[in-house]
MARTIFI-108245 format. One record per residue (C-alpha): residue number from 1; residue in one letter; z, x, y. Coordinates in Angstrom, 3 decimals, padded with zeros to 6 digits. Each point is the difference from the previous one (the first is absolute). Example, Ala and Ser with C-alpha at 12.3 -4.5 7.8 and 13.67 -1.06 7.14 Angstrom:
     k   r          Z          X          Y
     1   a    007.800    012.300   -004.500
     2   s   -000.660    001.370    003.440
***
This chain:
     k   r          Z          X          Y
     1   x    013.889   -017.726    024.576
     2   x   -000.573    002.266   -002.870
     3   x   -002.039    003.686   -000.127
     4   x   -001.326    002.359   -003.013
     5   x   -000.993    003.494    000.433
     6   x    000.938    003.547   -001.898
     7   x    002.638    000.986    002.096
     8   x    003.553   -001.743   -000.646
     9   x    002.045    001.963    002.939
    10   x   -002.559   -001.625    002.594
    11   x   -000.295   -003.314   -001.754
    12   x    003.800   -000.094   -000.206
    13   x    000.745    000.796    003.427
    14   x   -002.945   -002.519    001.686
    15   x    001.618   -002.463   -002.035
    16   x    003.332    000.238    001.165
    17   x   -001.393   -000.010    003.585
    18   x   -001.416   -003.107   -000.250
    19   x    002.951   -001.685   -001.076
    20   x    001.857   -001.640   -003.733
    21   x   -003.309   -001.985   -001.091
    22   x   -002.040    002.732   -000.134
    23   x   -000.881    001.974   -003.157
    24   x   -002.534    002.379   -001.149
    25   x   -001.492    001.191   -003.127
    26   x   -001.264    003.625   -001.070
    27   x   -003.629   -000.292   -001.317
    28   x   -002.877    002.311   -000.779
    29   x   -002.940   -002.425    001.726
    30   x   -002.362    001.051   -002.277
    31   x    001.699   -000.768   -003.180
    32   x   -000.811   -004.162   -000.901
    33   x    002.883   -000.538   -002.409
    34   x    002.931    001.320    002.538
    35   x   -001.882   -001.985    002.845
    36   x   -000.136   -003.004   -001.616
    37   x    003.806    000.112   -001.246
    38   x    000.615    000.796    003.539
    39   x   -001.864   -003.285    000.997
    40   x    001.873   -002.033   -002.781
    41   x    003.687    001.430    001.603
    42   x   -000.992   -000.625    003.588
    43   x   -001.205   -003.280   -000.934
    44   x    003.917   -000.904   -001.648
    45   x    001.618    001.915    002.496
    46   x   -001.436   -001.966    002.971
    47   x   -001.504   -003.703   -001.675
    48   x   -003.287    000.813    001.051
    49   x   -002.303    002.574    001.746
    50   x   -001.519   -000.821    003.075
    51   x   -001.518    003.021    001.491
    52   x   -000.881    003.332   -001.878
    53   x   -001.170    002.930    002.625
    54   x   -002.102    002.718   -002.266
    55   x    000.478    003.303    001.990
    56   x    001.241    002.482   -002.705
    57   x   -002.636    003.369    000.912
    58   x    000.115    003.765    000.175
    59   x   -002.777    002.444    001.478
    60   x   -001.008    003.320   -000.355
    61   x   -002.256    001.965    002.302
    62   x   -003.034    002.579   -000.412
    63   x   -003.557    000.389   -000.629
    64   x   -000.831   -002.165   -003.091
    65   x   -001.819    003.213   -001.712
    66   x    003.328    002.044   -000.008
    67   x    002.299   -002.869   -000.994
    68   x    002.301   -000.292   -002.782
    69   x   -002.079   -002.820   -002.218
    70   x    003.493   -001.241   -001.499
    71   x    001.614   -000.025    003.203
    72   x   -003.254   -001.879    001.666
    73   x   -000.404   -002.425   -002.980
    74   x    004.240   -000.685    000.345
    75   x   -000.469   -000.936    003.937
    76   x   -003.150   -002.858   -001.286
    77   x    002.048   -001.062   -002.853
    78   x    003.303   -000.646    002.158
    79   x   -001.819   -001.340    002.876
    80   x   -002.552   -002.238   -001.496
    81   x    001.113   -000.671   -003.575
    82   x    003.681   -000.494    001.093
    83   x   -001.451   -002.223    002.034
    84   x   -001.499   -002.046   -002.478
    85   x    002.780    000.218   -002.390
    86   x    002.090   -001.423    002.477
    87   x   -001.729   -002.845    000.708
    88   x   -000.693   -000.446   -003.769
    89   x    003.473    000.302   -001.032
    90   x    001.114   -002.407    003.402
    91   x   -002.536   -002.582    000.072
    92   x    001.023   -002.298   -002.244
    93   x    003.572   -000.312    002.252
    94   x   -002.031   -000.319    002.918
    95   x   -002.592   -002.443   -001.416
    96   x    002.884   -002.477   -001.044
    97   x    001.594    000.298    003.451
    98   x   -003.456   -000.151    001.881
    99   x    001.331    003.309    001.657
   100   x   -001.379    003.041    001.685
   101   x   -001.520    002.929   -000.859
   102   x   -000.330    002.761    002.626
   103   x   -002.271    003.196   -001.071
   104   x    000.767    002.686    002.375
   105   x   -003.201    002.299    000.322
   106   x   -000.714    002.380    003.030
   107   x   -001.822    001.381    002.846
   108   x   -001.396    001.948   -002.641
   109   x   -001.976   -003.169   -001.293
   110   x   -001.785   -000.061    003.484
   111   x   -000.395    003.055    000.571
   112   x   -000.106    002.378   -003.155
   113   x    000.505    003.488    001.262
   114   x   -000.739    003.603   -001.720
   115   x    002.600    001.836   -001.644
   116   x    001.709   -003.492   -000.805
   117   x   -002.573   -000.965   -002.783
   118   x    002.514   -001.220   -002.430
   119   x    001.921   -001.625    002.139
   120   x   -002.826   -001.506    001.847
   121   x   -001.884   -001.567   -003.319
   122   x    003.609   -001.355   -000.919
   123   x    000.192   -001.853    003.186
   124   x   -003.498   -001.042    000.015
   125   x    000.640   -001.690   -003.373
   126   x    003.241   -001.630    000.471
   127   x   -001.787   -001.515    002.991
   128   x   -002.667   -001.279   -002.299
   129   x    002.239   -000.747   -002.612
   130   x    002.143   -002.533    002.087
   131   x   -003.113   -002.018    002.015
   132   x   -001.483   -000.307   -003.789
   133   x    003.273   -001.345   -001.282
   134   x    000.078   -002.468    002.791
   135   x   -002.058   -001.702   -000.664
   136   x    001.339   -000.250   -003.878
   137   x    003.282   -001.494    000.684
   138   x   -001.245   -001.813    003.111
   139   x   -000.094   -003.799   -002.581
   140   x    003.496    001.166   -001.053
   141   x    001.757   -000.352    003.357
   142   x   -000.011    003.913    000.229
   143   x   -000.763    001.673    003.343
   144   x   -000.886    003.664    000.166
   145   x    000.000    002.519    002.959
   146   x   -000.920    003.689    000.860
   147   x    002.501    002.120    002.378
   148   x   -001.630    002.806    001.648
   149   x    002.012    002.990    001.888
   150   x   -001.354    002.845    001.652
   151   x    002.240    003.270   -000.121
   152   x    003.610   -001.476    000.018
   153   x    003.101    001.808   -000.033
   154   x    000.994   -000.602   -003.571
   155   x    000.751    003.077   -002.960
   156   x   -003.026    000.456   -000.994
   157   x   -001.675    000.470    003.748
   158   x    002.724    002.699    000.571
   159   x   -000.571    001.723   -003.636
   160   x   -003.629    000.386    000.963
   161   x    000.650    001.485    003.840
   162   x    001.788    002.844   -002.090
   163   x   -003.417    001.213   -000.423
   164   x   -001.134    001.849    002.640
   165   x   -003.685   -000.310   -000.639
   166   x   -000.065   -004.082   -000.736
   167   x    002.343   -000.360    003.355
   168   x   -002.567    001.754    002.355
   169   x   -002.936   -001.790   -001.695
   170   x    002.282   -003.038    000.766
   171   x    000.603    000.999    003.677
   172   x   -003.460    000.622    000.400
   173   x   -001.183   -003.470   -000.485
   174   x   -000.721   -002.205    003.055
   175   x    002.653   -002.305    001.335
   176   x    001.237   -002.176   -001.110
   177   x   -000.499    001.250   -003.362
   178   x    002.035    003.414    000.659
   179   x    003.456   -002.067    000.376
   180   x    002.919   -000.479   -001.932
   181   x    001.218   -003.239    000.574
   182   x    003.587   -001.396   -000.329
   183   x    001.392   -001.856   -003.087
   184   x    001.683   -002.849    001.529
   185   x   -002.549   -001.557    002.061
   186   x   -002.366    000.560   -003.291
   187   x    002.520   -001.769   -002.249
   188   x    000.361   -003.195    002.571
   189   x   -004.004    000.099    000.150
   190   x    000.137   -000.805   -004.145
   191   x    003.209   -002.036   -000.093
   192   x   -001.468   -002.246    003.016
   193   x   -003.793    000.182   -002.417
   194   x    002.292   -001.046   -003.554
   195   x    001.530   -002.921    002.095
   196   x   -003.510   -001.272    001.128
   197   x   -001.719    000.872   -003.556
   198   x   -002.138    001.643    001.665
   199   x   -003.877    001.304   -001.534
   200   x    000.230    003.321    001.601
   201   x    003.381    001.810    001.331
   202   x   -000.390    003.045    002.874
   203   x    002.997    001.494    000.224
   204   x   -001.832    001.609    003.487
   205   x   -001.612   -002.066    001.944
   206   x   -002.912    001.917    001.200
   207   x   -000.956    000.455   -004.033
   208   x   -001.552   -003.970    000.098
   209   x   -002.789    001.658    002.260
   210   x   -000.782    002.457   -002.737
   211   x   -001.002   -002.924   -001.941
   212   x   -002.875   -001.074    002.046
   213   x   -001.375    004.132    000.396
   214   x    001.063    000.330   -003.812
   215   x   -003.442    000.192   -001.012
   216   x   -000.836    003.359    002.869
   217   x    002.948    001.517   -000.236
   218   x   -001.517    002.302   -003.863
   219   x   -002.960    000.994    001.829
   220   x    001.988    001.400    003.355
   221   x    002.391    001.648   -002.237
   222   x   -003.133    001.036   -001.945
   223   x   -001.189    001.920    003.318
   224   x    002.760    001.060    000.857
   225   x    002.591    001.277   -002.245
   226   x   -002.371    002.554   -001.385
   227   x    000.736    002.442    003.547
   228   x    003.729   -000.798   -000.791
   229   x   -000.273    001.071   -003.419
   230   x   -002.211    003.359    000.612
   231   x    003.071    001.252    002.997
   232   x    002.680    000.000   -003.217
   233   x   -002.701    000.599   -003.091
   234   x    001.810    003.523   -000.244
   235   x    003.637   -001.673   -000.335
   236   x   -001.052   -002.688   -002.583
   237   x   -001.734    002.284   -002.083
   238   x    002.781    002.461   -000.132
   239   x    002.174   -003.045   -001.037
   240   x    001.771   -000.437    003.207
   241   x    000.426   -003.730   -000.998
   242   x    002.699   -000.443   -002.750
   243   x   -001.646   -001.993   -003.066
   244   x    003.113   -002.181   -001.432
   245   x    000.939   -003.420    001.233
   246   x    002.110   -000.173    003.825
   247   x    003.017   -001.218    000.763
   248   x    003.207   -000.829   -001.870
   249   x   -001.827   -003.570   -001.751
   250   x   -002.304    002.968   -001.426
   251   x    003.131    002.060   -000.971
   252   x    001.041   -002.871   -001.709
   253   x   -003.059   -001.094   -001.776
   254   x    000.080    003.950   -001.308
   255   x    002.702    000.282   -001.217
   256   x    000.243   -004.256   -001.761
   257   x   -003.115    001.736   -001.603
   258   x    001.572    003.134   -000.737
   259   x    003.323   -001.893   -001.584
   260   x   -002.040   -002.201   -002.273
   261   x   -002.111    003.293   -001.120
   262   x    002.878    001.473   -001.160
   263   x    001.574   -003.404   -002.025
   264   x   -003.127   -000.953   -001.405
***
């Protein structure tokens, strides 16, 4: 078992919790050169690569007009060109061992949601991106999936309840799209979905019936999100909703940015 993300204390200590073979790797997703080292050291630390999860993602709230432009264009180019870096830089590994690749995408695919824009067009495109790459790799014993999790009790879910205005939206929705659901149940969901190769993961049951409404669910939120929006206009327009990226992965994308400002 082997991770990569940007922040060594967490990769260090989920290593050591899941005992001596496990190792991990610090890695900016959306630069090709460190990714594909990263792939080339997994592959010699391990013999081969079987399974490579893609679920490196941050998020930032707020109405698109009054959003940060760098800080939207960061969440797309984490989210959806991490994503393809990774598979670029992991595919050959996976194509040699006829492994696994599992895309993890979101609720937000399904059901794309105001004041989530960049978010929601990076999920929507992973999404794409992985059912178009399936059928790629298909002739070269590669199998592709797409995990989908509604809100889940992970860092980034918390970061983004710190804002008052984006947790009562949140509570306002209709059940059960106003829950937080637990991580462990979630994480046996897409272990039990990696072990079966499965084409689509739901971490939450209840999310495979959002697949067959997927194509009614833009027009209700259409009709109705517009009388959410006008009870809190005031509060968004006075900036009520912070404008950088939540949680500590978006701490940590900030300030990897920040470091390699300063060096370069």
């Amino acid at each position: 078992m082997w991770a990569g993300a940007l922040e060594p204390g967490e990769l260090a200590a989920t290593a050591a919790s899941c005992g001596p073979d496990a190792a991990w790797w610090e890695a900016d997703v959306t630069d090709l050169e460190a990714m594909t080292e990263v792939a080339a050291q997994v592959a010699e630390r391990f013999g081969r690569i079987d399974v490579v999860v893609a679920n490196a993602g941050i998020a930032a709230g707020g109405p698109f007009q009054d959003s940060d432009p760098e800080v939207w264009r960061r969440v797309v180019e984490v989210n959806l060109l991490g994503s393809a870096t990774t598979a670029r830089a992991f595919l050959p590994a996976l194509v040699a061992a006829h492994g696994y690749l599992l895309q993890i995408a979101s609720l937000a695919a399904i059901a794309p949601a105001p004041l989530m824009t960049a978010y929601c067009a990076s999920k929507s495109g992973v999404e794409a991106f992985a059912h178009a790459l399936r059928g790629e790799v298909a002739n070269q014993g590669v199998r592709v999936g797409v995990g989908y999790l509604s809100w889940t009790d992970t860092d980034m879910v918390r970061g983004a309840d710190e804002d008052e205005v984006m947790r009562q939206m949140r509570a306002s929705l209709p059940w059960p799209l106003n829950r937080t659901y637990p991580l462990a149940p979630a994480v046996e969901r897409i272990a039990d979905g990696i072990a079966r190769r499965s084409v689509h993961v739901y971490a939450q049951g209840w999310l495979r019936s959002q697949q067959l409404m997927r194509g009614q669910i833009p027009l209700v939120l259409g009709k109705f999100a517009p009388m959410k929006l006008r009870a809190i206009e005031p509060r968004l327009r006075a900036g009520a909703v912070r404008r950088g990226l939540v949680g500590r992965g978006g701490a940590a994308d900030e300030a990897a940015r920040a470091a390699r400002r300063v060096s370069g």
